[in-house]
C-alpha positions as CSV (number, residue, x, y, z in Angstrom):
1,X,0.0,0.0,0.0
2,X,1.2,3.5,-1.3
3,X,0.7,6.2,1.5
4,X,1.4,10.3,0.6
5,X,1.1,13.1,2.5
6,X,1.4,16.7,0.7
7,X,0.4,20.3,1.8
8,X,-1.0,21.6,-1.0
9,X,-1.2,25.3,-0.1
10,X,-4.2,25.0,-1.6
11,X,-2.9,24.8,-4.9
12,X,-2.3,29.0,-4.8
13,X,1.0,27.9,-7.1
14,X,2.4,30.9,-5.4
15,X,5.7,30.7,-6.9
16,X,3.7,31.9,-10.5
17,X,0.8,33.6,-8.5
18,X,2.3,35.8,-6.0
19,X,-1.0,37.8,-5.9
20,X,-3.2,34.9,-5.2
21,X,-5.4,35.4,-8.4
22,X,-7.5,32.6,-7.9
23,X,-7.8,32.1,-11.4
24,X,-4.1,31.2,-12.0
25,X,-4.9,28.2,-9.0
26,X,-3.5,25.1,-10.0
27,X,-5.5,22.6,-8.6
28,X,-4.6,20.0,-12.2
29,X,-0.7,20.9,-11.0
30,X,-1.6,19.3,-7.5
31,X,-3.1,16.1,-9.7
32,X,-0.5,15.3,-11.4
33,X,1.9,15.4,-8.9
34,X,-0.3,13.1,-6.6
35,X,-0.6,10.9,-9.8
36,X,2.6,11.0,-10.5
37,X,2.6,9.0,-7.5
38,X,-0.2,6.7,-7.9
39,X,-1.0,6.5,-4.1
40,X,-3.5,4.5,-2.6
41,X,-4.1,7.2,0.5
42,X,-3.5,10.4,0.5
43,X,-3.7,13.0,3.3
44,X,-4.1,16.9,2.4
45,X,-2.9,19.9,4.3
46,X,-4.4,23.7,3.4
47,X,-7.2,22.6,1.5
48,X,-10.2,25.2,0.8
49,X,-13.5,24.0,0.2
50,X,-16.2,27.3,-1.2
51,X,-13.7,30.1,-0.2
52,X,-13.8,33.4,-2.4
53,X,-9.7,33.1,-2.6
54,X,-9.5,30.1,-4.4
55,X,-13.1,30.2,-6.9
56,X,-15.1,28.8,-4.2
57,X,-14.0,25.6,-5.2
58,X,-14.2,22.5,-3.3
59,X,-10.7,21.3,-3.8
60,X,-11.4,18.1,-2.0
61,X,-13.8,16.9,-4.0
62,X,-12.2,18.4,-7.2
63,X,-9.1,16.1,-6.6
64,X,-11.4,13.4,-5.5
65,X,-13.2,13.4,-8.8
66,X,-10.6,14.1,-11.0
67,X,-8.3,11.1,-9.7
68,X,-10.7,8.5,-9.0
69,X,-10.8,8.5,-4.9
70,X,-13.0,7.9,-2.0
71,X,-12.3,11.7,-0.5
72,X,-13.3,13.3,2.9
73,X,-13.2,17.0,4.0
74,X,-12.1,17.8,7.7
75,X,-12.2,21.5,7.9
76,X,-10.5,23.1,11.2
77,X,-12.3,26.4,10.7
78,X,-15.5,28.3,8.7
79,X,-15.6,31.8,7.6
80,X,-19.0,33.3,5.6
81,X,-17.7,34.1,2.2
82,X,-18.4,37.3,-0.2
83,X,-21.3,35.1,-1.7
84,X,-22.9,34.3,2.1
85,X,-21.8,30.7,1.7
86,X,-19.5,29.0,4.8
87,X,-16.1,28.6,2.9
88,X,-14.0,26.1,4.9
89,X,-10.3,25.4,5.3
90,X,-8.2,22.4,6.8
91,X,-6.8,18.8,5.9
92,X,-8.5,16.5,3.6
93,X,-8.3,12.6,2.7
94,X,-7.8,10.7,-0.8
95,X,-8.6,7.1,-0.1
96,X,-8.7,4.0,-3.0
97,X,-10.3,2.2,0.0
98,X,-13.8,3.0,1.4
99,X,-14.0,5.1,4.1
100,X,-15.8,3.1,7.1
101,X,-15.8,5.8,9.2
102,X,-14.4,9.4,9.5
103,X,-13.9,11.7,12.7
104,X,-12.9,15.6,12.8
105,X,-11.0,16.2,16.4
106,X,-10.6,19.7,17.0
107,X,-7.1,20.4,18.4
108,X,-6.6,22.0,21.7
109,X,-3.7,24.8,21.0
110,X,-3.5,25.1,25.0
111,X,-3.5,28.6,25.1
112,X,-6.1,31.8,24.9
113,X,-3.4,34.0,23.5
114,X,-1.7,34.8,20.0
115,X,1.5,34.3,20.1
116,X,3.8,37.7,19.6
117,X,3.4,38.6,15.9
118,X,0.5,36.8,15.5
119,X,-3.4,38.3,15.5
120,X,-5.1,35.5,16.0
121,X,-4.5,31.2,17.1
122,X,-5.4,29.4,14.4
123,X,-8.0,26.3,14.6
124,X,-5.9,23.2,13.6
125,X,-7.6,19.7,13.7
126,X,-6.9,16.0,12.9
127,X,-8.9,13.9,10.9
128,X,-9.3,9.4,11.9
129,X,-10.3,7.4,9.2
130,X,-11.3,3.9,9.2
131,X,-10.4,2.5,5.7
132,X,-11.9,-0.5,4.5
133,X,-8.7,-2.3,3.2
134,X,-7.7,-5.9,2.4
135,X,-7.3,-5.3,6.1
136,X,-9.3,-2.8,7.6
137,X,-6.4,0.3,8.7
138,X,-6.4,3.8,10.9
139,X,-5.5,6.5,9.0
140,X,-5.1,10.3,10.7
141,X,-4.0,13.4,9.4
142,X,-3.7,16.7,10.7
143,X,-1.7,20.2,10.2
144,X,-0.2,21.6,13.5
145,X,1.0,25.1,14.4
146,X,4.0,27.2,13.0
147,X,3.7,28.3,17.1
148,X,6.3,25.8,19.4
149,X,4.0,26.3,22.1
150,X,0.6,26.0,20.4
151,X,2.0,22.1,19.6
152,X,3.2,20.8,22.6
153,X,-1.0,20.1,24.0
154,X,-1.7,18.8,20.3
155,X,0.5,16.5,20.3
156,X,-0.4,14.9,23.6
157,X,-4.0,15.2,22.5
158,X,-2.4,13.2,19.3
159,X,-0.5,10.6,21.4
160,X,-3.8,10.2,23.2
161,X,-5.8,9.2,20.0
162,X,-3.3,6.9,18.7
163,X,-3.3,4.7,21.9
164,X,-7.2,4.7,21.8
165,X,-6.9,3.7,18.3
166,X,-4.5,0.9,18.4
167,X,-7.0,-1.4,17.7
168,X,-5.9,-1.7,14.4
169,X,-2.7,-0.5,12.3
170,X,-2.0,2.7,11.7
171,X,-0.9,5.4,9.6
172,X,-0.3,9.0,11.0
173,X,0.0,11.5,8.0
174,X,0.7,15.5,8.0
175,X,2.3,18.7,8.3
176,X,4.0,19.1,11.9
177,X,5.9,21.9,11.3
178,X,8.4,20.4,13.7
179,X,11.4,18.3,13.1
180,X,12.0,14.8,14.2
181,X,14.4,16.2,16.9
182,X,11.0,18.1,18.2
183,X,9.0,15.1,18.0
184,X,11.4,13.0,19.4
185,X,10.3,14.9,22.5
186,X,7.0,13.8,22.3
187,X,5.2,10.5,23.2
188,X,4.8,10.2,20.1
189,X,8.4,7.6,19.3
190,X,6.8,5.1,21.9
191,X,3.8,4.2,19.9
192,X,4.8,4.9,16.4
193,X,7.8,5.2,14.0
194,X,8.7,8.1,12.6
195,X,10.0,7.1,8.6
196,X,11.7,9.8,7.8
197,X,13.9,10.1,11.6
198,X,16.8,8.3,10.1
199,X,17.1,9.9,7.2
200,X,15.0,13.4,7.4
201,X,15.3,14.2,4.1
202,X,14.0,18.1,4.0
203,X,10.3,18.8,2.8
204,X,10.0,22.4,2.9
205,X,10.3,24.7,1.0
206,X,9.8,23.2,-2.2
207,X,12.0,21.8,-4.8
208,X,16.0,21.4,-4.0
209,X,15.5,24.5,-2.1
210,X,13.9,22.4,1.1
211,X,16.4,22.7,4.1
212,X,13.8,21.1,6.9
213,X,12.1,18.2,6.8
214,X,8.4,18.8,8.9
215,X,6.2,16.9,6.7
216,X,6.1,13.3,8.2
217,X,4.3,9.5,8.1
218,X,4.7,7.7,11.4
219,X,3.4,4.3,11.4
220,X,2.1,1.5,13.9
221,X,4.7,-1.4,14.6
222,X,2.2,-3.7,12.5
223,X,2.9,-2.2,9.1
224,X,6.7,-3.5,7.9
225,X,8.5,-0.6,5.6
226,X,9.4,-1.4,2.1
227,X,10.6,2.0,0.7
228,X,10.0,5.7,1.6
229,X,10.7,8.9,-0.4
230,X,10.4,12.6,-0.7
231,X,8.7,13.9,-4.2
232,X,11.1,16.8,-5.4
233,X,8.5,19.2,-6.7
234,X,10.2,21.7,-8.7
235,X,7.2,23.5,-10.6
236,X,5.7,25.3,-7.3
237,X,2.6,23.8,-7.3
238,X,3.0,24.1,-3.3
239,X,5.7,25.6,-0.9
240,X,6.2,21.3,0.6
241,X,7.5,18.4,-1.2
242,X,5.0,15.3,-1.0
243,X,6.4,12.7,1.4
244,X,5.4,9.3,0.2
245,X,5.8,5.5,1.6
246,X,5.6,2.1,0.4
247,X,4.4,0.0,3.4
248,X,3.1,-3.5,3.5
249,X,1.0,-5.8,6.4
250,X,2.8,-9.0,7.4
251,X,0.3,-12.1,5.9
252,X,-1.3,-13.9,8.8
């Protein structure tokens, strides 16, 4: 099973569209690059669905569509658009596999105050998906804070749905915006591996540019790794490089 996590930025293709017209989006960009990868799950990051900035599109049904997917929306926040409809922004899920089941946690940034610099806390979320698979699988995905201190309760509130969820094996997906030395911190190493904390091959920025690696897949100790990789994206379609793994569930 192929597993991909990407942060789209929701397909603003900022680095030929540095005045966010939404009509120079490039949502067909973001398909081929997932394509390109022929994934069987995929977890979004910065996905609009019916917001004025990006054509009131539903991008997670767009990719959904276009690619052939079982897809799920799991918006962190709502604003009322221009046109008076709710646009909404967070993570989304691509999925070859039925989705059983699909929850939306909101994420507790442990704090009532924007950090210095900042007008406002962001909402951040994480989405669990049960996937009906050869084997049924847990797949979660979230986007955490560019704020140190608005992911330390997250990701205890993360550590805490992976034990409850260890009935079956799982797959955690997303954009941390920490590093595996951050994480490492966490509870996180004592119930999952981290693919990428051996090697952490940089996803962000974009391209041969990328100098950090925050994008990361961390997996149950049921899954056994055959290969994992970091997509290159040159063309700007996003500002993070697609991290992608080849995993595989040992035959009973």
């Amino acid at each position: 099973m192929r597993f991909m996590t990407y942060n789209i930025q929701i397909a603003v293709a900022r680095a030929h569209n540095p005045k966010w017209n939404p009509k120079l989006f490039d949502l067909s960009g973001v398909a081929e690059v997932i394509a390109s990868q022929s994934p069987d799950v995929v977890a979004l990051q910065e996905v609009d669905r019916s917001r004025s900035r990006s054509a009131y599109v539903d991008q997670t049904r767009w990719l959904g569509e276009r690619l052939g997917y079982h897809y799920a929306h799991a918006p962190a926040y709502g604003e009322i658009q221009e046109n008076g409809s709710n646009g909404e922004y967070g993570n989304a899920l691509l999925s070859r596999y039925p989705i059983a089941d699909f929850k939306i946690i909101n994420l507790d940034p442990g704090t009532t105050e924007p950090a210095p610099g900042h007008r406002w806390i962001e909402p951040r979320c994480i989405f669990i998906a049960r996937l009906e698979a050869e084997t049924p699988i847990n797949v979660m995905g979230l986007h955490l804070s560019t704020v140190f201190e608005q992911r330390i309760k997250p990701l205890e509130q993360v550590a805490d749905l992976v034990e409850a969820h260890a009935d079956l094996p799982t797959v955690l997906m997303g954009d941390f915006n920490a590093t595996h030395e951050e994480l490492n911190g966490t509870r996180l190493p004592k119930l999952l591996d981290n693919l990428l904390a051996s090697n952490p091959i940089p996803t962000f920025p974009n391209g041969e540019a990328a100098r950090t690696c925050i994008d990361h897949i961390w997996v149950s100790r049921d899954w056994r790794v055959k290969a994992v990789w970091v997509v290159s994206e040159r063309l700007g379609r996003s500002d993070h490089n697609p991290v992608v793994a080849d995993l595989e569930l040992p035959e009973e």
